[in-house]
C-alpha positions, 0 to 999 in steps of 0.5 A, spaced: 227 617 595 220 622 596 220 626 603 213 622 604 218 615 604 224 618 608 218 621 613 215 614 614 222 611 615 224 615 619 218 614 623 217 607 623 224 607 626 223 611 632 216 607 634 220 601 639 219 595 643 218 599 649 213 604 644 209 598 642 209 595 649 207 602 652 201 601 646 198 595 648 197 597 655 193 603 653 188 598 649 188 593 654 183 592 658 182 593 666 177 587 668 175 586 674 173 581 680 165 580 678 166 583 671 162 577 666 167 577 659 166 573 653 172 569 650 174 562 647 178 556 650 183 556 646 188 550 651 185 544 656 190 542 661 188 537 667 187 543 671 183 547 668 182 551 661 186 557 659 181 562 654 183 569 651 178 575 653 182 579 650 187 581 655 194 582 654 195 575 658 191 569 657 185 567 663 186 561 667 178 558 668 180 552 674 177 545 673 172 546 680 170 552 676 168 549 669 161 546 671 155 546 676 156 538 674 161 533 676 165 534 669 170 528 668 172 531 661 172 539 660 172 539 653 164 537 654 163 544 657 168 547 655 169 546 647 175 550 644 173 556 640 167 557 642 166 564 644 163 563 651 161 568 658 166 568 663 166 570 670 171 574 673 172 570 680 179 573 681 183 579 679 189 580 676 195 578 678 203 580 677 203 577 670 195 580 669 192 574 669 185 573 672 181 567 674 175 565 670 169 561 673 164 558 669 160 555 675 158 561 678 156 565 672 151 559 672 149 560 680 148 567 679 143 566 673 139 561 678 139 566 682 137 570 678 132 566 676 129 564 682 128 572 684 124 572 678 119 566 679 119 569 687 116 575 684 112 572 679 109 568 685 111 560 682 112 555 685 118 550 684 120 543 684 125 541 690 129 534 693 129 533 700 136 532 700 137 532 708 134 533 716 135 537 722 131 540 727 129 545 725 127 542 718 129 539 711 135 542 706 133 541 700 136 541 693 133 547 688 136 548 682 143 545 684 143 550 690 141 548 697 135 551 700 131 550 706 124 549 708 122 550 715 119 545 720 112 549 720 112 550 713 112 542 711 105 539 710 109 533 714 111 535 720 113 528 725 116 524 721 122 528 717 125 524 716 120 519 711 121 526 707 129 524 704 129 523 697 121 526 696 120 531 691 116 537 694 113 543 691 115 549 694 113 557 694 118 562 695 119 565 703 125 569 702 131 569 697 138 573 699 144 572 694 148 576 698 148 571 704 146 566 700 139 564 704 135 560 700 128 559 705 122 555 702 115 553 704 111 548 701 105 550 706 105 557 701 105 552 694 099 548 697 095 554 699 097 557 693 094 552 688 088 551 693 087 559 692 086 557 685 080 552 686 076 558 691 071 562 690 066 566 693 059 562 695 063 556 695 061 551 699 067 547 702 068 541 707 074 541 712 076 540 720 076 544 725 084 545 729 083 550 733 078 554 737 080 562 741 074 565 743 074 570 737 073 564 732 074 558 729 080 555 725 079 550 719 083 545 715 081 546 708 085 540 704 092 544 708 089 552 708 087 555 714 080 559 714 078 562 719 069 562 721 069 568 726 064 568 731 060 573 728 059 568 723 057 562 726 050 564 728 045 569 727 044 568 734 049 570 739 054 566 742 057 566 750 061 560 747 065 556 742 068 550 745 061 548 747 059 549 739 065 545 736 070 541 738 077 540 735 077 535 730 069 536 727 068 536 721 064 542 719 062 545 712 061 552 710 060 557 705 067 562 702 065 570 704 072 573 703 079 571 700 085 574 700 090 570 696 096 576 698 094 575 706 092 568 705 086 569 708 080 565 708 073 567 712 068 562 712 060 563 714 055 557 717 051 563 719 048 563 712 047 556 712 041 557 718 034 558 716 033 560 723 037 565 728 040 559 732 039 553 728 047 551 727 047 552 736 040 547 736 041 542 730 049 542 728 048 535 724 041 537 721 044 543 717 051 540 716 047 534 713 043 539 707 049 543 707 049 544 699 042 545 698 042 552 704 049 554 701 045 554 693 038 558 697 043 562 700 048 564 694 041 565 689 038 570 694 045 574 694 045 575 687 037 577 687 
């Protein structure tokens, strides 16, 4: 026998159980509660899934935590030897195994993903799920969100809104308290932006009236016509000029989608200083007429 064969043996023979154990330790990893870890099922049992991830124990993945979904057979979610992403929901224990949760890697992604479309100013889809006094919950991607009474576009009859599908935009979204608050006063303005321009002529109602302006309905969009704007003429009071409820057109000067705002101008409608004080129906009846005189004159 060589040296080189006498070395070797004499090394295997002092590598031992407690050596080779110690090993293992060194090359296992350290995995933690929040961690996201790919492994594959490798046993289904009627309380949950045993998968390997590499540890030197298996990992345990609970039956509540397979799916989102209702699931009556994991092995619709959870295939075995499939190489899958895991959350780790639970740190190791004295065996050094850790829980695993497939359901709530799938919340945070939607969580994820709602921050994205609240950046990108989208608007979603929601099912009125519930009523209470300050609003309705709704379902949002299978998480529960809610919608402000004063963000509705219904707001004295909630609950006719039960099992409704609203389109709703994005007031605040916070994964670490789990709010979840929406508007659907914030989706329609959005899409009614969409369809303004400046010099546009457009038709709505007046709801409310301060001495600084009038407020006007737009199709559920508030715009504002101030006093300056009403008239060429001066004006002592606006509750003698209009009442809540009136109908009124008149022409876009200003929009700022970021602030929701939009200003209005009757002022531009007149042919003479006053006429919308004196002859309200006259310059409301050729409305379009004026609003075209008034935008080829502004582009002269």
């Amino acid at each position: 026998m060589n040296s080189e064969s006498q070395l070797s043996q004499t090394a295997n023979s002092s590598f031992t159980m407690d050596d080779f154990a110690k090993a293992l330790e060194k090359h296992d990893y350290q995995f933690q509660k929040g961690q996201v870890v790919h492994g594959k099922v490798f046993q289904l049992d009627h309380d949950g899934a045993y998968v390997d991830i590499g540890g030197k124990s298996s990992a345990f993945l609970p039956r509540d935590e397979a799916s989102l979904r209702a699931v009556t057979d994991l092995s619709e979610v959870l295939p075995l030897q499939e190489d899958m992403q895991f959350l780790i929901i639970r740190d190791q224990d004295a065996e050094g195994q850790v829980t695993l949760s497939r359901k709530q890697l799938e919340i945070q992604h939607i969580w994820e993903r709602l921050a994205e479309m609240q950046e990108n100013a989208q608007t979603v889809q929601v099912r009125v799920m519930g009523v209470n006094k300050g609003g309705v919950t709704v379902d949002i991607l299978s998480l529960r969100g809610f919608i402000p009474r004063s963000h509705l576009a219904e707001r004295d009859n909630l609950e006719a809104l039960k099992g409704q599908n609203l389109t709703v935009g994005f007031l605040e979204i916070n994964r670490n308290t789990n709010k979840l608050i929406l508007s659907q006063r914030l989706a329609t303005r959005s899409s009614n932006f969409s369809l303004l321009e400046l010099g546009q002529l457009v038709e709505g109602k007046v709801t409310g009236i301060k001495p600084f302006g009038v407020f006007v309905d737009l199709n559920g969009m508030g715009a504002l016509l101030h006093i300056k704007q009403v008239s060429q003429k001066f004006i002592e009071s606006l509750e003698k000029v209009f009442k809540v409820g009136q109908p009124i057109k008149a022409v876009i000067i200003d929009l700022d989608e970021g602030k929701g705002r939009v200003a209005l101008s009757t002022r531009v409608l007149e042919n003479f200083p006053g006429e919308v004080l004196e002859n309200m129906d006259e310059v409301m009846a050729s409305a379009e007429a004026r609003a075209n005189r008034a935008n080829n004159k502004a582009s002269e």
